[in-house]
C-alpha positions, 0 to 999 in steps of 0.5 A: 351471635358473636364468636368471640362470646365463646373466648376463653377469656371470655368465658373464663377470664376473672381480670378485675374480680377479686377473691378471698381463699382461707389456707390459701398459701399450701396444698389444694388451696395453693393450687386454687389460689393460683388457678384464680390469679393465673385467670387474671384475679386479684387473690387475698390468700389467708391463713395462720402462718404468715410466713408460709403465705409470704413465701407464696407471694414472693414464688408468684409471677407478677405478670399474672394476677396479684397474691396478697397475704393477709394472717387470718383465724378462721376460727376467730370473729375478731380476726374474719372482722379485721380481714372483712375491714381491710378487704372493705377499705382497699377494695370495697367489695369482693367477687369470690370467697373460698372457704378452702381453710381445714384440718383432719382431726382425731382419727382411729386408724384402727377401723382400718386393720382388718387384724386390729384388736380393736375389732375384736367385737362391738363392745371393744370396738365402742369402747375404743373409739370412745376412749380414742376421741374427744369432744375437744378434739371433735369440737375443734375440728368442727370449728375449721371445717364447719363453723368457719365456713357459716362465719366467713361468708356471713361476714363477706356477704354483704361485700360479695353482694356489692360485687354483683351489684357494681359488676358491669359485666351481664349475667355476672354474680358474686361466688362462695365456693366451699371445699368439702370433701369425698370424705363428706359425701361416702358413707365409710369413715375412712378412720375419721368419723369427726372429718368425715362427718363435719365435711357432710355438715359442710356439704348441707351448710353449702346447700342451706346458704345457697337457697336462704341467700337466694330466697332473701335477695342476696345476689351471691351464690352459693357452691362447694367442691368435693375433692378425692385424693390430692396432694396436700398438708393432710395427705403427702407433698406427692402421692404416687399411683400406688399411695392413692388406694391407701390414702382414699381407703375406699372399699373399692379402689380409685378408677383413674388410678392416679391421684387429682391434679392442680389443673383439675381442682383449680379448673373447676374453681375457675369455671364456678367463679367466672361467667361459666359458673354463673348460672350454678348455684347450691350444687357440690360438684365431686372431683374425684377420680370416679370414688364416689362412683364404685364406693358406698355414698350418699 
């Protein structure tokens, strides 16, 4: 057996392929979309601010793979159809799709203040978090961090699909990747029971897709991420070792100490994405620091 199989570029390498990142252009997105086209890929990056995903692609360095942004709702059809169409007509097909695009949502930060008046006993504390939230609000939140991943990937799936199909490369298939969170995965709230519990939804929507996909005949599969403490618009531009505990807001605290790194998230993007990655499907992989290990989860 040849050693250059075992190349990084040729274990790693995504030259020729091309991906879709949703909020591509800030935070873990960011730090994905560069790790897809530092690998060689060419990027669509998406999102509602096109001035913020231009100044992405003015930063990049043209020696490495192309960025290229393109305004996107992920939570409007018309708007995924009209990218669907683009993507169609300038490339015919796609190889990797993203869904990284998300928001917070309501929280009650009361649940985390051991002294909050709030807490007083179980009718004020019901009463509270039914007066504090909305089902507007609730389904708002669901709508980007949930529903945008199911109409997405339907939309692309017919592209990605031919991308398996026309790849030349043995063993290759197309790849959804969805983002969801340790959020989704912990059994606390982490003052947002909405987030929380819409990234679990996202976890199990992963595993659904992955396993109809596969069984009517769609050569795509299907994977999520589940990130602990980064950087990012939800979070802070840069989380010292001592913000990383009072972000996370686990009953136990982090193990690596530290918050996640660009390389980290991006890296293991890149391994699902590229031949490394080909042979995993409907599986979350948590990135985490260790939480989920010494902190109440499913």
């Amino acid at each position: 057996m040849s050693a250059s199989l075992y190349a990084l570029q040729n274990v790693y390498g995504l030259s020729g392929l091309v991906a879709l990142v949703t909020g591509g252009g800030t935070g873990i997105g960011l730090m994905i979309t560069h790790g897809l086209a530092t690998a060689g890929a060419k990027v669509y990056i998406t999102g509602r601010r096109k001035d913020v995903l231009d100044k992405v692609v003015a930063a990049w360095d043209k020696q490495d793979g192309e960025i290229i942004a393109v305004q996107m709702d992920v939570t409007s059809r018309e708007s995924i159809s009209e990218v669907k169409k683009l993507i169609q007509e300038k490339e015919g097909k796609l190889h990797i799709l993203v869904n990284n695009a998300g928001q917070v949502g309501p929280t009650s930060n009361f649940l985390d203040d051991p002294s909050a008046p709030e807490l007083k006993d179980a009718e004020t504390l019901g009463q509270s978090l039914f007066n504090n939230e909305t089902f507007e609000e609730w389904g708002q939140l669901y709508a980007i961090n949930t529903f945008s991943t199911f109409f997405v990937t339907t939309a692309f799936l017919g592209l990605l699909d031919k991308g398996t199909r026309e790849s030349q490369t043995p063993g290759f298939t197309s790849s959804v990747i969805n983002i969801t969170s340790i959020s989704g995965v912990i059994k606390v709230a982490q003052g947002h029971f909405a987030y929380n519990s819409a990234k679990a939804a996202a976890s199990h929507l992963t595993k659904m897709m992955a396993t109809e996909f596969a069984l009517k005949g769609a050569r795509v599969r299907v994977n999520a991420i589940a990130p602990g403490v980064y950087a990012s618009e939800m979070t802070f531009d840069e989380i010292s070792p001592e913000m990383v505990n009072k972000i996370g807001k686990g009953v136990m605290p982090v193990p690596a100490e530290r918050a996640g790194t660009a390389q980290e998230i991006a890296g293991t993007v890149v391994y699902l994405a590229s031949l490394a990655g080909c042979y995993t499907n409907g599986q979350e992989i948590v990135v985490d620091g260790g939480y989920v290990a010494v902190n109440p989860s499913t």
